[in-house]
C-alpha positions in Angstrom: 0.0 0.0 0.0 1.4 3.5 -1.1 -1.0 6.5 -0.5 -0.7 8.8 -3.9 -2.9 11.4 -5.3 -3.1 9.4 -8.1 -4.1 6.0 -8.4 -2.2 4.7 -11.2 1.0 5.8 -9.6 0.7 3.0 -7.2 -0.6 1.0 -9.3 2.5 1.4 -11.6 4.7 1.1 -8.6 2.9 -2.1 -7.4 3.3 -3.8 -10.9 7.1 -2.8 -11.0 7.5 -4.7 -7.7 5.5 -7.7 -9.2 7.6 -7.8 -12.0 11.3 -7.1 -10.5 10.5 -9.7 -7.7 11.5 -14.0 -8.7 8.8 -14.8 -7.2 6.2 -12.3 -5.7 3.6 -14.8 -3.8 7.1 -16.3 -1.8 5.8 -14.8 1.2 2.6 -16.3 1.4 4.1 -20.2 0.7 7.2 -19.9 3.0 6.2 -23.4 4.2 6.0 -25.0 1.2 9.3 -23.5 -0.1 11.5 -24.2 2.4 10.1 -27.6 3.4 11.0 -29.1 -0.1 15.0 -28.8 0.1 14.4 -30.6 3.8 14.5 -28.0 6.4 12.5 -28.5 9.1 10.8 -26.3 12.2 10.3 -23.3 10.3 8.1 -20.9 11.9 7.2 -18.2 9.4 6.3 -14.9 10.2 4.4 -12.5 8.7 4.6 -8.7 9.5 3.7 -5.1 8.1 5.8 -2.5 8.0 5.0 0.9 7.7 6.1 4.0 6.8 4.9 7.5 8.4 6.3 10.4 7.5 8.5 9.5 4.8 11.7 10.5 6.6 10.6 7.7 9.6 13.6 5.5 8.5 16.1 6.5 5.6 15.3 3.0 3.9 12.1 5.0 2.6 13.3 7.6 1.2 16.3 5.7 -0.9 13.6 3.1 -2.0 10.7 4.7 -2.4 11.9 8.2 -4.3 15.9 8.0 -4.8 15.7 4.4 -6.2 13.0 5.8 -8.8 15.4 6.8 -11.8 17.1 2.9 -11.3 13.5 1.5 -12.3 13.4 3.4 -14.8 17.0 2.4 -16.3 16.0 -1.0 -15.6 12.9 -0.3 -18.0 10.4 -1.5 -14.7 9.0 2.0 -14.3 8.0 4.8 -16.9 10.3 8.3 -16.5 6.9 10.0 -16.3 5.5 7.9 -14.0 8.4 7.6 -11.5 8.9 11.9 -11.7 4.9 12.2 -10.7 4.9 9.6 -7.8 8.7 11.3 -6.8 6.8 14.8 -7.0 3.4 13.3 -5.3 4.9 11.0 -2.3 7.1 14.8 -1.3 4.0 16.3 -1.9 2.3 14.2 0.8 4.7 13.8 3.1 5.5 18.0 3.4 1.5 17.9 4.0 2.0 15.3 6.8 -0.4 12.9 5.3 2.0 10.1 3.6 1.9 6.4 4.4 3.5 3.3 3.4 2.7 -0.6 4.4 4.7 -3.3 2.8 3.9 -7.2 4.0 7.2 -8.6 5.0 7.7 -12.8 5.4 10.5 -14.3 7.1 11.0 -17.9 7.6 14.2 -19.4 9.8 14.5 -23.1 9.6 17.3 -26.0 10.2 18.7 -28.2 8.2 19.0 -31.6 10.0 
């Protein structure tokens, strides 16, 4: 979740992440991947992170605005796109009013 101004911005983001990521529904089948190669006991947890104001943690900031122009080199994000959300996500976040929640998965396990 990304708050924008503009729909299609996080839409655009959210399909860039899709597409950069091996294998985006990892999270949600920790279990099943790790239990194949015969690990065993491996809790998994699931947990949000969030992001209010922008500036909460400098890992938002370098991926959510500064890593923009290396999507775009890498062809995952349009120039015009990436420039608006940049311009938007400062927008929202000088009006005190951005947010961020990304779904994190770990999984820890042991290899008898």
């Amino acid at each position: 979740m990304l708050s924008t101004t503009a729909r299609e911005y996080a839409e655009a983001f959210n399909a860039m992440i899709r597409h950069s990521s091996y294998d985006y529904s990892v999270p949600s089948a920790l279990p099943r991947h790790f239990g194949a190669p015969g690990l065993t006991d491996v809790p998994v947890t699931p947990c949000v992170v969030t992001a209010h104001p922008l500036d909460e943690h400098p890992f938002w900031r370098g991926f959510l605005v500064e890593q923009l122009p290396m999507f775009v080199h890498a062809g995952l994000l349009d120039d015009g796109v990436a420039r608006a959300l940049a311009d938007d996500l400062e927008a929202l976040n000088s009006q005190g009013v951005f947010s961020a929640a990304f779904m994190v998965g770990t999984a820890v396990g042991a290899k008898p």
